[in-house]
Structure formats: structure tokens, C-alpha cells
Backbone and ligand atoms as CSV (ligand in chain L), in Angstrom:
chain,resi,resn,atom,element,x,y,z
A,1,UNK,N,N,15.295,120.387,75.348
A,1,UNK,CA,C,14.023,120.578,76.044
A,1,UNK,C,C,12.869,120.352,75.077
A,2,UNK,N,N,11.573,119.968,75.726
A,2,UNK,CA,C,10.465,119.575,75.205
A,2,UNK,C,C,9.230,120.299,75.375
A,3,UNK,N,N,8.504,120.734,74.713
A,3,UNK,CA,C,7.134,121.020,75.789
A,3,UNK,C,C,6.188,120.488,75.197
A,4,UNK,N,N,5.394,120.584,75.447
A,4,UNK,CA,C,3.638,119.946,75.272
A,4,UNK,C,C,2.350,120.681,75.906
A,5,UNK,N,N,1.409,120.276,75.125
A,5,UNK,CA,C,0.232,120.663,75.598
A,5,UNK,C,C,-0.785,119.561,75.476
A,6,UNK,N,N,-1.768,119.340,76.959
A,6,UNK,CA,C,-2.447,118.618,76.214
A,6,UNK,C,C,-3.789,119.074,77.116
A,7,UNK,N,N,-4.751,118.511,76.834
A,7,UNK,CA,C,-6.436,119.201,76.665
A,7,UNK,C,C,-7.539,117.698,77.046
A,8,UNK,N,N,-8.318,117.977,77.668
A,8,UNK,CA,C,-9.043,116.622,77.980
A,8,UNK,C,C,-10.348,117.416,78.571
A,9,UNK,N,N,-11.708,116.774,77.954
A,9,UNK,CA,C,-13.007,117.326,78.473
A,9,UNK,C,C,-14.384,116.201,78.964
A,10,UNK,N,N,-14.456,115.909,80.014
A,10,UNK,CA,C,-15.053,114.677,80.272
A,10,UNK,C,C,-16.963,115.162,80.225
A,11,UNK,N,N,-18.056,114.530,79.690
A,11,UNK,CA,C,-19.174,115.014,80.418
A,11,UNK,C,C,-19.328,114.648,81.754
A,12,UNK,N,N,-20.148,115.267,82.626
A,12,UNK,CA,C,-20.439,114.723,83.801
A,12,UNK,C,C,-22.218,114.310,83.657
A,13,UNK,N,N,-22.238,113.014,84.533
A,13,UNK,CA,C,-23.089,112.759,84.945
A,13,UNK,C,C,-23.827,112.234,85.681
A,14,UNK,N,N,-25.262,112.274,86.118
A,14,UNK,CA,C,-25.296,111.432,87.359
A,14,UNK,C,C,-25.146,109.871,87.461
A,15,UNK,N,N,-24.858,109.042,88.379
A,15,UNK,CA,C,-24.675,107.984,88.442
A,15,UNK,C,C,-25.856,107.504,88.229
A,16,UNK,N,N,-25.643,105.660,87.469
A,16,UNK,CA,C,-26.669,104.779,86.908
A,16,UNK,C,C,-27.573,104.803,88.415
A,17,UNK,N,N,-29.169,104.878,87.922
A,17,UNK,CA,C,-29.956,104.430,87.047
A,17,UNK,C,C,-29.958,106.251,86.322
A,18,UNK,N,N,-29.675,106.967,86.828
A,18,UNK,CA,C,-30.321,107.985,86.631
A,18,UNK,C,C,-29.489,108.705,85.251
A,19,UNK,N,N,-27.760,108.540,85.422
A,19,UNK,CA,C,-27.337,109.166,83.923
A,19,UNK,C,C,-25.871,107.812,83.949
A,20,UNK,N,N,-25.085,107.747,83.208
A,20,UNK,CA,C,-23.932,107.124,83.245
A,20,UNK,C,C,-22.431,107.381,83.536
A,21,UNK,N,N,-22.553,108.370,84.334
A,21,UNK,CA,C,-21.491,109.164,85.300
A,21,UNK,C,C,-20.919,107.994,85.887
A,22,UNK,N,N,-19.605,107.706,85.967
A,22,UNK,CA,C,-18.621,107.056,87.001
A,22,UNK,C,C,-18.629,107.726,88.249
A,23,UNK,N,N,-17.850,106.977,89.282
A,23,UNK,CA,C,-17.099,107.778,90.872
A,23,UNK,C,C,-16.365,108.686,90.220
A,24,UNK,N,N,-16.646,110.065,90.754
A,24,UNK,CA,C,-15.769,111.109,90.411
A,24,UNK,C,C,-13.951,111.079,90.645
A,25,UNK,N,N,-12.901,110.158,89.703
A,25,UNK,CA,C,-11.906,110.064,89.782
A,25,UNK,C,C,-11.437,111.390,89.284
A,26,UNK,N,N,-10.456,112.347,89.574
A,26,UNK,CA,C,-9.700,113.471,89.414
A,26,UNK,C,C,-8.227,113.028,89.668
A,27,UNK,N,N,-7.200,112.734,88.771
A,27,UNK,CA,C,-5.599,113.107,89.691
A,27,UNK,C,C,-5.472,111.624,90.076
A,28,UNK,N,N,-6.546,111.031,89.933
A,28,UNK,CA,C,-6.359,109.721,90.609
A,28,UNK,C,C,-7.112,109.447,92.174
A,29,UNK,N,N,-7.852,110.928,91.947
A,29,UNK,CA,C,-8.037,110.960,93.913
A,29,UNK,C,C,-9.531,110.614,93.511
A,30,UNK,N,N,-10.008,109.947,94.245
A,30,UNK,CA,C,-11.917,110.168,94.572
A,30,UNK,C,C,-12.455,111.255,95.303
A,31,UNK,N,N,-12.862,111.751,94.427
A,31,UNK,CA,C,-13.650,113.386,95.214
A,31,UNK,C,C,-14.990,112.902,94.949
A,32,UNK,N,N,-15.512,113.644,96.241
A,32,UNK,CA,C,-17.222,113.520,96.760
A,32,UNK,C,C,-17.960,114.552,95.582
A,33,UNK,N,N,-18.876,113.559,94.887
A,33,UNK,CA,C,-19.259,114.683,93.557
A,33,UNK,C,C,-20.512,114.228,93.438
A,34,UNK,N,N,-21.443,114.485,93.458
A,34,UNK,CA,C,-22.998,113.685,92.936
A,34,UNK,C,C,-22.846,113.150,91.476
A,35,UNK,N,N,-22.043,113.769,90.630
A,35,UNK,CA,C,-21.848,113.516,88.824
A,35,UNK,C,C,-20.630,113.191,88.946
A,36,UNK,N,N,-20.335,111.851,87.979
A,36,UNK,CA,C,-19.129,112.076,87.786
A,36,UNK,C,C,-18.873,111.761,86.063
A,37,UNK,N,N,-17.609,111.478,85.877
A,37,UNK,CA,C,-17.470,111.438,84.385
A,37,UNK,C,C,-17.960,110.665,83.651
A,38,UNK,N,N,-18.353,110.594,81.674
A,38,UNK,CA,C,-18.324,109.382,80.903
A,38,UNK,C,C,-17.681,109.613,80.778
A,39,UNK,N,N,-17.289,107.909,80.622
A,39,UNK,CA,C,-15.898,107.649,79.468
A,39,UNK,C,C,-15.575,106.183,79.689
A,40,UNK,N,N,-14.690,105.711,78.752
A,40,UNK,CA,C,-14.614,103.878,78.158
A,40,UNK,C,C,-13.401,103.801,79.585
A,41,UNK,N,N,-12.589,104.464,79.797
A,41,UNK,CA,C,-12.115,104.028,80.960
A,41,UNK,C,C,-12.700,104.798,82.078
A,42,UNK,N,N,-11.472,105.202,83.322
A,42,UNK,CA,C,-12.320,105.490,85.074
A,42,UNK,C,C,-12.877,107.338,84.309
A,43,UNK,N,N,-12.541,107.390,82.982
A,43,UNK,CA,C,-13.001,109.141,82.787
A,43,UNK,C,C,-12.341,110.049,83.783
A,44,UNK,N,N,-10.891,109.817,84.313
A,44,UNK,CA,C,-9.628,110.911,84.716
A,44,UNK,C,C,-9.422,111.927,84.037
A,45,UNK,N,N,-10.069,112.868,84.054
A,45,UNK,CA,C,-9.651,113.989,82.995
A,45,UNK,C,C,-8.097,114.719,82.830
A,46,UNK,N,N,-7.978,114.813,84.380
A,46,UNK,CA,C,-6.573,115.234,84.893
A,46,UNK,C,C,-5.722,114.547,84.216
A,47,UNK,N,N,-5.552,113.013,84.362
A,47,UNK,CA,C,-4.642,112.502,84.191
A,47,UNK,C,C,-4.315,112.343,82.321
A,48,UNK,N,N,-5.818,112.035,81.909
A,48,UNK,CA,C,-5.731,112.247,80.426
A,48,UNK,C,C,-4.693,113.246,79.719
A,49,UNK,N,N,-4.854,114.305,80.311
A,49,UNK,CA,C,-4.477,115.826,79.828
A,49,UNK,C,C,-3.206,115.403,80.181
A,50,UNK,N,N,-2.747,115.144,81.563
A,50,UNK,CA,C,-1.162,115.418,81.703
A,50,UNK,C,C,-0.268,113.979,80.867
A,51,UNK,N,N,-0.829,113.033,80.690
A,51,UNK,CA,C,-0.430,111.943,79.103
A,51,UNK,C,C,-0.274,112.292,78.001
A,52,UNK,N,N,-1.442,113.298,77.808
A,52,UNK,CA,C,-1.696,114.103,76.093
A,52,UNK,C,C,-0.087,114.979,76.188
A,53,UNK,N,N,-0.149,115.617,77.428
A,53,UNK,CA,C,0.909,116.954,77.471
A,53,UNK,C,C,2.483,116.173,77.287
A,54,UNK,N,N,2.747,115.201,77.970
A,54,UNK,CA,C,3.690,114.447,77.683
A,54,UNK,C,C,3.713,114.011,76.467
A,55,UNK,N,N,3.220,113.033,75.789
A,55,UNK,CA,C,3.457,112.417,74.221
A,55,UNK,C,C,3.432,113.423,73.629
A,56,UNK,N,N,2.183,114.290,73.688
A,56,UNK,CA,C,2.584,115.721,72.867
A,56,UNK,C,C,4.317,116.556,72.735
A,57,UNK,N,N,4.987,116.486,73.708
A,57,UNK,CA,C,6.082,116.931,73.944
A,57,UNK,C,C,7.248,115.928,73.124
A,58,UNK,N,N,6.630,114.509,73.643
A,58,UNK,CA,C,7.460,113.545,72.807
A,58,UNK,C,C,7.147,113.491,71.182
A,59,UNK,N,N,6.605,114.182,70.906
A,59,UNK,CA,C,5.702,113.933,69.469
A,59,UNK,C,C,4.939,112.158,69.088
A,60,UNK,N,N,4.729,112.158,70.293
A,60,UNK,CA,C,4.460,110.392,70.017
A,60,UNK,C,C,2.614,110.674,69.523
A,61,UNK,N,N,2.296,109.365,69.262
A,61,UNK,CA,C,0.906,109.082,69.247
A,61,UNK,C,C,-0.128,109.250,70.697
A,62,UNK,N,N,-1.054,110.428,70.299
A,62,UNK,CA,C,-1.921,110.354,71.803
A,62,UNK,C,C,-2.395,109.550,72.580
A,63,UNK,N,N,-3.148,109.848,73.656
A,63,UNK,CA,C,-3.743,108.803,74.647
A,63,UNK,C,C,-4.463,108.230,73.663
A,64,UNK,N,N,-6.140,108.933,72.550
A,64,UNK,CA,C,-6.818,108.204,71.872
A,64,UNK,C,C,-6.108,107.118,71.021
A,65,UNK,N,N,-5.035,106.868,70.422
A,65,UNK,CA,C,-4.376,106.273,69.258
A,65,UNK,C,C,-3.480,105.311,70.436
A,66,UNK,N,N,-2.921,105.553,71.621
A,66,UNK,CA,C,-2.503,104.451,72.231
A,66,UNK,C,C,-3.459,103.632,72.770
A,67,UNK,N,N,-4.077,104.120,73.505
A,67,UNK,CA,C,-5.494,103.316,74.079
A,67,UNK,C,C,-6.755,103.611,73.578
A,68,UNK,N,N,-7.094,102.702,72.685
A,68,UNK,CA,C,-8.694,103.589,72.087
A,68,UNK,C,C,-9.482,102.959,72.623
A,69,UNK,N,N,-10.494,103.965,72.638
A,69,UNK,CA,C,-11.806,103.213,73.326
A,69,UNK,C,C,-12.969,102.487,72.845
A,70,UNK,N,N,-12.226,101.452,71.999
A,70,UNK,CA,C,-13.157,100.829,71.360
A,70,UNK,C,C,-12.684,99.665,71.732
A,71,UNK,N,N,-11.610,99.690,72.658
A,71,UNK,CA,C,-11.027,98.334,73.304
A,71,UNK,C,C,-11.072,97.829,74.559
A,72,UNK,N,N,-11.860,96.522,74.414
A,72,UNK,CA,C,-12.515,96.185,75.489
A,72,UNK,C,C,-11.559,96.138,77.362
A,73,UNK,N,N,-10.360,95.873,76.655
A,73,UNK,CA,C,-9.199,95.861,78.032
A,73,UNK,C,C,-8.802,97.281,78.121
A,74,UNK,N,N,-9.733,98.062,77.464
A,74,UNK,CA,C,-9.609,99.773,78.519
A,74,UNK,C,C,-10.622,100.077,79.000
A,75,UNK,N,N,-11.912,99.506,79.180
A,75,UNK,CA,C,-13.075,99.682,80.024
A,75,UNK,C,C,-12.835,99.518,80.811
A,76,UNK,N,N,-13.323,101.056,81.870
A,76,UNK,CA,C,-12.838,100.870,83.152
A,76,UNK,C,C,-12.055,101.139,83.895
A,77,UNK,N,N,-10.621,101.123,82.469
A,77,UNK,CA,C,-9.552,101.218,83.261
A,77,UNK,C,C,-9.071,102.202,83.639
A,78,UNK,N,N,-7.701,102.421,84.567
A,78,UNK,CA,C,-7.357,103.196,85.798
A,78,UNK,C,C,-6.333,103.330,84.932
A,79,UNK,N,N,-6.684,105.081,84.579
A,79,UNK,CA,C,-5.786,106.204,84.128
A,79,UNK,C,C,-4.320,106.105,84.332
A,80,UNK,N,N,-3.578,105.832,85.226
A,80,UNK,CA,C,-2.702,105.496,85.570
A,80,UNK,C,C,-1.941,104.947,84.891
A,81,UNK,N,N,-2.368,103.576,84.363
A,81,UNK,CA,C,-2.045,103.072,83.013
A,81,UNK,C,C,-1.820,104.278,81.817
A,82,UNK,N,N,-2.054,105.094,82.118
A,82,UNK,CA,C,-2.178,105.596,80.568
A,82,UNK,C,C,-0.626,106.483,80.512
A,83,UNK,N,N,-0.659,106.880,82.123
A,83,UNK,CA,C,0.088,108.175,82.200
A,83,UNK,C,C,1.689,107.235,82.589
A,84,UNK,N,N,1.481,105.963,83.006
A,84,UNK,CA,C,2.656,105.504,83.255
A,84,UNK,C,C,3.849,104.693,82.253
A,85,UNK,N,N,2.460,104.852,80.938
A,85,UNK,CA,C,2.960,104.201,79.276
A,85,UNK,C,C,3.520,105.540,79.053
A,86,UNK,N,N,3.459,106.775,78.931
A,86,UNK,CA,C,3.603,108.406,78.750
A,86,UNK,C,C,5.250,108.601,79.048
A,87,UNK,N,N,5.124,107.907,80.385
A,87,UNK,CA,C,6.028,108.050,81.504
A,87,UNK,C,C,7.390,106.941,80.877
A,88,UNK,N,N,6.796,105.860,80.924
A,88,UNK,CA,C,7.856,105.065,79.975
A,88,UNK,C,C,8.487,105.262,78.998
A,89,UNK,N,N,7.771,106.059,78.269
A,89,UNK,CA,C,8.224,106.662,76.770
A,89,UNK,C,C,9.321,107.954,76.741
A,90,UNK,N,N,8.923,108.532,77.921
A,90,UNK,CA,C,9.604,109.946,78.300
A,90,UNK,C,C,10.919,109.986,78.952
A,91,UNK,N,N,11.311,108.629,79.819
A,91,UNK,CA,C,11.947,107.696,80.279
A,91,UNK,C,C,13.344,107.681,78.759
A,92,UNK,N,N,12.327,105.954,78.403
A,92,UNK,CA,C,13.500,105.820,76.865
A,92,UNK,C,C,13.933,107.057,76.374
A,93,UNK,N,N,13.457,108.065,76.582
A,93,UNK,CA,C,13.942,109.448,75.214
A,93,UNK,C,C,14.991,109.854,76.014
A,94,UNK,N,N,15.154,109.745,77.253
A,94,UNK,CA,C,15.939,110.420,78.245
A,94,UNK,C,C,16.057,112.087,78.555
A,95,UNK,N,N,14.424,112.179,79.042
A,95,UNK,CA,C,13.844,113.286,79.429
A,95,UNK,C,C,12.782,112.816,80.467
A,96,UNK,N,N,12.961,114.038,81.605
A,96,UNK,CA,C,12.262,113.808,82.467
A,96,UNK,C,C,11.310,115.055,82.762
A,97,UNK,N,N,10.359,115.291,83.742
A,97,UNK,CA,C,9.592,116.180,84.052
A,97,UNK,C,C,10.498,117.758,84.383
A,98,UNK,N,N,10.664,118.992,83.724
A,98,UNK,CA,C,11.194,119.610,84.361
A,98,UNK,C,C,10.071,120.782,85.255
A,99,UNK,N,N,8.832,120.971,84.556
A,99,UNK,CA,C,7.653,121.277,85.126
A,99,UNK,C,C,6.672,121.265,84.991
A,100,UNK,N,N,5.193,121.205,85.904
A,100,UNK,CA,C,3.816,121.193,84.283
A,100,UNK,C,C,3.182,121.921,85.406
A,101,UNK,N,N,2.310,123.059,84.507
A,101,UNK,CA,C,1.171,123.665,85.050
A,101,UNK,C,C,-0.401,122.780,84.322
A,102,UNK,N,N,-1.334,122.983,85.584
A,102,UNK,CA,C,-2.302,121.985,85.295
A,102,UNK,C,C,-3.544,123.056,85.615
A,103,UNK,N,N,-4.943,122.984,84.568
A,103,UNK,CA,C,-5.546,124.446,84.713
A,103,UNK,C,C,-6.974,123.065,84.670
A,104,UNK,N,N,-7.691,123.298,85.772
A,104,UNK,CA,C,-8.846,122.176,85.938
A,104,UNK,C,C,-10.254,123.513,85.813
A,105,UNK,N,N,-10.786,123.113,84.761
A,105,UNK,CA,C,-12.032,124.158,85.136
A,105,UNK,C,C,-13.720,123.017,85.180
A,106,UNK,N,N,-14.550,123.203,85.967
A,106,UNK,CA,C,-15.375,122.711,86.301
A,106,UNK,C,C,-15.994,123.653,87.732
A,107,UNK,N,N,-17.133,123.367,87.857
A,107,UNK,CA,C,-18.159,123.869,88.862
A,107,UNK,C,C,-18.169,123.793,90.281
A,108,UNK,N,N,-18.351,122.423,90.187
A,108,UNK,CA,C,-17.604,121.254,91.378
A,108,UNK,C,C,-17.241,120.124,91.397
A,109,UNK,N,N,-16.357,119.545,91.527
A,109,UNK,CA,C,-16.382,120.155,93.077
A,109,UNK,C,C,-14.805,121.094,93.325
A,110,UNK,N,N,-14.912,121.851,93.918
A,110,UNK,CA,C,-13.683,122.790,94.498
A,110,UNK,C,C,-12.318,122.076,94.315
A,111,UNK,N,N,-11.772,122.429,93.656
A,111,UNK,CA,C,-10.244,121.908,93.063
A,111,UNK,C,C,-9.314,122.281,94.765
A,112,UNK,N,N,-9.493,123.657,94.903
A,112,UNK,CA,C,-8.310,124.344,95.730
A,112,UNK,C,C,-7.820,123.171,96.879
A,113,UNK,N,N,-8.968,122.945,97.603
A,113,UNK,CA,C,-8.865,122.202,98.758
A,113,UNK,C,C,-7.664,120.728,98.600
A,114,UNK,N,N,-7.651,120.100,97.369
A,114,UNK,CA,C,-7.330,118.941,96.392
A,114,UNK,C,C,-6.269,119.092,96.197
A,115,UNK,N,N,-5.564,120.763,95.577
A,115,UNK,CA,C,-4.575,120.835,94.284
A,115,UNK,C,C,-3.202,120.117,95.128
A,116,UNK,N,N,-3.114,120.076,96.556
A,116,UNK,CA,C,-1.402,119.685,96.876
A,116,UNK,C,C,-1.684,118.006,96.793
A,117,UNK,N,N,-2.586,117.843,97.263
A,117,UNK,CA,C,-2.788,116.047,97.564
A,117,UNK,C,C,-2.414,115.408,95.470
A,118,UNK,N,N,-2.898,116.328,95.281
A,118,UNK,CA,C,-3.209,115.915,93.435
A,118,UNK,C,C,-1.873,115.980,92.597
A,119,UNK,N,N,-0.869,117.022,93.344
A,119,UNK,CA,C,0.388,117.528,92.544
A,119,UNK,C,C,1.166,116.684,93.178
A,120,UNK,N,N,0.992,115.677,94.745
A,120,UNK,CA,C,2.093,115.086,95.307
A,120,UNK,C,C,1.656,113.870,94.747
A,121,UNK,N,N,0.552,113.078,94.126
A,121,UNK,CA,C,0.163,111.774,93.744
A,121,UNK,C,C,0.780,111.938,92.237
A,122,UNK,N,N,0.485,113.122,91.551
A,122,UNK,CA,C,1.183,113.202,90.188
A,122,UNK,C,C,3.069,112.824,90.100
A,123,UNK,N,N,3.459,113.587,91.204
A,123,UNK,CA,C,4.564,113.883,91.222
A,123,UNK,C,C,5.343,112.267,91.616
A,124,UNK,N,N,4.621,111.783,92.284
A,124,UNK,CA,C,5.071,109.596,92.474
A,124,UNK,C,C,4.889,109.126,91.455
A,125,UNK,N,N,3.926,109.347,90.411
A,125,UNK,CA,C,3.832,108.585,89.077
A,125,UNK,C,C,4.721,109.173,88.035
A,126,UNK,N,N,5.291,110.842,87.956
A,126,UNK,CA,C,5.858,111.305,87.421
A,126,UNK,C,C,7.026,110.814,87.711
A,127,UNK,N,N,7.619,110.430,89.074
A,127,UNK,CA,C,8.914,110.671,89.573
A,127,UNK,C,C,9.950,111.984,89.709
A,128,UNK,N,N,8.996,113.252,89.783
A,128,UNK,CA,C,9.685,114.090,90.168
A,128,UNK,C,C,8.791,114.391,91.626
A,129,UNK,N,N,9.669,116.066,91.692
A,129,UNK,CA,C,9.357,116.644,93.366
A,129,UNK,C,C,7.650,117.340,92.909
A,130,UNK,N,N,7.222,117.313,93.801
A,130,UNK,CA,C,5.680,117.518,93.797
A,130,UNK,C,C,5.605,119.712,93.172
A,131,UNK,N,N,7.077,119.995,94.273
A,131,UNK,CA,C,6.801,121.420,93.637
A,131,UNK,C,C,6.863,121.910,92.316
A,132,UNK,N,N,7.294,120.450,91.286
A,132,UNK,CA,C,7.320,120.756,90.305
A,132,UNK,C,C,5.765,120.777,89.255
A,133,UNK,N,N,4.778,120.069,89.770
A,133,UNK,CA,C,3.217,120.055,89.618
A,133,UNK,C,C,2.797,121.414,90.092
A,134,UNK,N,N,2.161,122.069,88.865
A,134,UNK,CA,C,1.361,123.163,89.278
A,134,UNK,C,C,-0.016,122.570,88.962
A,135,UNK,N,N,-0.888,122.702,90.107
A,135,UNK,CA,C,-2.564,122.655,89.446
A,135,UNK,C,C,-3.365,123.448,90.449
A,136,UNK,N,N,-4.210,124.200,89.229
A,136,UNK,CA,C,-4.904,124.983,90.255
A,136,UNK,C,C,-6.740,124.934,89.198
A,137,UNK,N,N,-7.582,125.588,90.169
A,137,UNK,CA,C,-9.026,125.229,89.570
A,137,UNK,C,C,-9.816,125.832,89.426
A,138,UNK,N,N,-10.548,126.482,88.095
A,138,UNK,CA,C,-11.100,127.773,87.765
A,138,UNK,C,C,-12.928,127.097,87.767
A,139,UNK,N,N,-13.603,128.098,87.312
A,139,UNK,CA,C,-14.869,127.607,87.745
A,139,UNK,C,C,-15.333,128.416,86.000
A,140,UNK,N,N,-16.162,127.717,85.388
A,140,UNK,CA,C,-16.787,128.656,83.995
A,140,UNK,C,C,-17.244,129.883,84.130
A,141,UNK,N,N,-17.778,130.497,85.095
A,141,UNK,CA,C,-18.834,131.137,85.878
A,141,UNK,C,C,-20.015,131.056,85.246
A,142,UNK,N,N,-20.837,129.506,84.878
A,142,UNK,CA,C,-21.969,129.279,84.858
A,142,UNK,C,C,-22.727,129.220,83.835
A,143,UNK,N,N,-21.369,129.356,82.782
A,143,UNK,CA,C,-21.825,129.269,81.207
A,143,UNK,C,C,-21.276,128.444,80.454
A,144,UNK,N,N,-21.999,128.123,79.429
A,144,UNK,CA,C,-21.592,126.830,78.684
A,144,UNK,C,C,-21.731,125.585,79.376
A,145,UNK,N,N,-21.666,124.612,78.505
A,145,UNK,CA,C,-21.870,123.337,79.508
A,145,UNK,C,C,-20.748,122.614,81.127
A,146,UNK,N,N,-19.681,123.219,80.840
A,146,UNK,CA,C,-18.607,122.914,81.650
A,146,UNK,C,C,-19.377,124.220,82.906
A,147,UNK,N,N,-19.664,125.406,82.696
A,147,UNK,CA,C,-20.006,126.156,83.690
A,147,UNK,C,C,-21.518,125.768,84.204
A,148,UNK,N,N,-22.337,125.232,83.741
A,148,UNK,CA,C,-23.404,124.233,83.969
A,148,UNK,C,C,-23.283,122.871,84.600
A,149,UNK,N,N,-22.518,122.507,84.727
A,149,UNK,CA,C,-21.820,121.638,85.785
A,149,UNK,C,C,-22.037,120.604,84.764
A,150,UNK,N,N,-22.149,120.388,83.612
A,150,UNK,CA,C,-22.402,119.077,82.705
A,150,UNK,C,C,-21.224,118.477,82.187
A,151,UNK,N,N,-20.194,119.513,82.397
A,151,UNK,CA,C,-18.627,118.621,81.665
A,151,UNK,C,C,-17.356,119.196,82.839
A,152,UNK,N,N,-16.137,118.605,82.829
A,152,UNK,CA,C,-14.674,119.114,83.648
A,152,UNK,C,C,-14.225,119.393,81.897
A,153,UNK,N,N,-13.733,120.301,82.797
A,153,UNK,CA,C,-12.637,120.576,81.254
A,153,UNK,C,C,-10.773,120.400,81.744
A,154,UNK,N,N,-9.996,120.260,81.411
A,154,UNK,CA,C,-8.499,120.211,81.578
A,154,UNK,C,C,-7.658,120.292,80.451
A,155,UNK,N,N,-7.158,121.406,80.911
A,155,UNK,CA,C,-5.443,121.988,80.323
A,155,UNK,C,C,-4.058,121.631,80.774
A,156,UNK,N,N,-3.175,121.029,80.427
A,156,UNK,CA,C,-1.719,120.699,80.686
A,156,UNK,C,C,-0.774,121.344,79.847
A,157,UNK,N,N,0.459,121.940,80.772
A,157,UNK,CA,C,1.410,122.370,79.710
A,157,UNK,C,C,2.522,121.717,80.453
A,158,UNK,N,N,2.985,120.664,79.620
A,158,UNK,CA,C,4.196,120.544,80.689
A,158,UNK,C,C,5.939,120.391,80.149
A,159,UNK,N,N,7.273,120.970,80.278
A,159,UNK,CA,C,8.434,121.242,80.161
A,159,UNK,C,C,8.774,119.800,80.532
A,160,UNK,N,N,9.356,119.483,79.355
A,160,UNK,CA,C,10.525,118.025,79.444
A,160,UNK,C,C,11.682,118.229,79.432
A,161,UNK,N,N,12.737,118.191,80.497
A,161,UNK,CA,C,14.334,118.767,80.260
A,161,UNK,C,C,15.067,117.203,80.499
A,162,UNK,N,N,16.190,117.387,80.015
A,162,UNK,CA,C,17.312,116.388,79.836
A,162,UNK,C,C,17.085,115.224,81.228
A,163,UNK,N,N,17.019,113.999,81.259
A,163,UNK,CA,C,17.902,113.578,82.394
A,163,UNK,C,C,19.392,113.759,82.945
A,164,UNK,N,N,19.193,113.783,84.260
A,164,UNK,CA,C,20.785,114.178,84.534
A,164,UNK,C,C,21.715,113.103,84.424
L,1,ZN,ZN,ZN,-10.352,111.639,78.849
């Protein structure tokens, strides 16, 4: 068995002209957000974290050191990519998902409503059962910049057990 942790903090902001916030991508889902993330790719925080939590487990090189963002064919790009290189790697070792809890803190928009749609889209890219995705969504209460609605913050812990 494996575990990992991994950690991802996006700023938010408003969309061009006004700040350089992306469409609020989460999980892979588009949620209705007035701000959404920077960042050199779509700024997935979710998905960042649950990549970090994997290679972390594998002891491999992180998301920054696999995909850096100083490279022009990751502008933009769709997280997915990141978590499905994670996924490949976790694959070859011959370990698969045995569970991950996922801790989303931000202002808004409201995680709760999201968390099953988010754990069953994880759980197709993961290739396990969705009940094995825990995510649930805390709020700062209004302090610091993440409780100021200026950043998402994300926590992943996730258990790698044997393939069968
Ligand atoms: Zn990120």
C-alpha cells in the first residue's frame, strides 16, 4: 500500500478585462462562479491536488516538475491531462485507487450541491467505483485570502492498494 498527500491553491479572479480569472473549472465540472482561477493551464485545483496525491504516493516527480508552466503546450490545458499521466504511472506500478478523501475550501461557490457529480467524473478518470471518492467543501469563514473569496484552496489524501 501507498498513500499520498497532495495540496493545490489557485487565486481567483474576475474574468478579463477586469482581472485574469479563467471559467471556473473544479473536478473537471464548470461551476457558475463570477471569479475563476489563475493559472498556465484551465487552473483545476481539484484535479491538481488529486495528481499531487497520487505521484506523491508513487514517490514520482510532481504535477510542477511533470508539466511546468513555463511550457507553452500547457497553456490552457485541460487538467485531465495531468491526472491521466498520474493515472498511467499508478497503472505501470501495479496499484490502483483504494480510496481518496478530497477537502475543497473556498467561499463559493457551494461544493455540497457538486461533491457526487465531482466523485463520479473522478472516479471514470480514476477507474475506480465513485464510492471510493470522498469530497466534501469547507468555507474559511471569511478570513484570509481563500475566506475572502480571492483563492480555492485543496487537500487530497489518497490510499493506493495492490491491483488485483
Ligand atoms: Zn494548480
Amino acid at each position: 500500500m501507498r498513500i499520498g498527500h497532495g495540496y493545490d491553491l489557485h487565486r481567483l479572479e474576475a474574468r478579463p478585462p477586469a482581472g485574469n480569472g479563467r471559467v471556473f473549472i473544479l473536478g473537471g465540472m464548470e461551476l457558475e462562479h463570477d471569479k475563476g482561477p489563475v493559472g498556465h493551464s484551465d487552473g483545476d485545483t481539484l484535479l491538481h491536488a488529486v495528481t499531487d496525491a497520487i505521484l506523491g504516493a508513487l514517490g514520482e516527480p510532481d504535477i510542477g516538475r511533470l508539466f511546468p508552466d513555463t511550457a507553452p503546450e500547457n497553456e490552457g490545458a485541460d487538467s485531465r491531462i495531468f491526472l491521466e499521466e498520474a493515472v498511467r504511472r499508478m497503472d505501470s506500478r501495479g496499484l490502483r485507487i483504494g480510496n481518496m478523501d478530497a477537502t475543497i475550501i473556498c467561499e463559493r461557490p457551494k461544493i455540497a450541491p457538486h461533491a457526487d457529480s465531482m466523485a463520479a467524473g473522478l472516479a471514470e478518470i480514476l477507474r475506480c467505483d465513485p464510492g471510493q471518492i470522498n469530497i466534501k467543501g469547507k468555507t474559511h469563514e471569511g478570513v484570509d485570502a481563500v475566506g475572502e473569496g480571492r483563492a480555492i484552496e485543496v487537500h487530497v489524501v489518497a490510499l493506493l492498494i495492490p491491483l488485483d
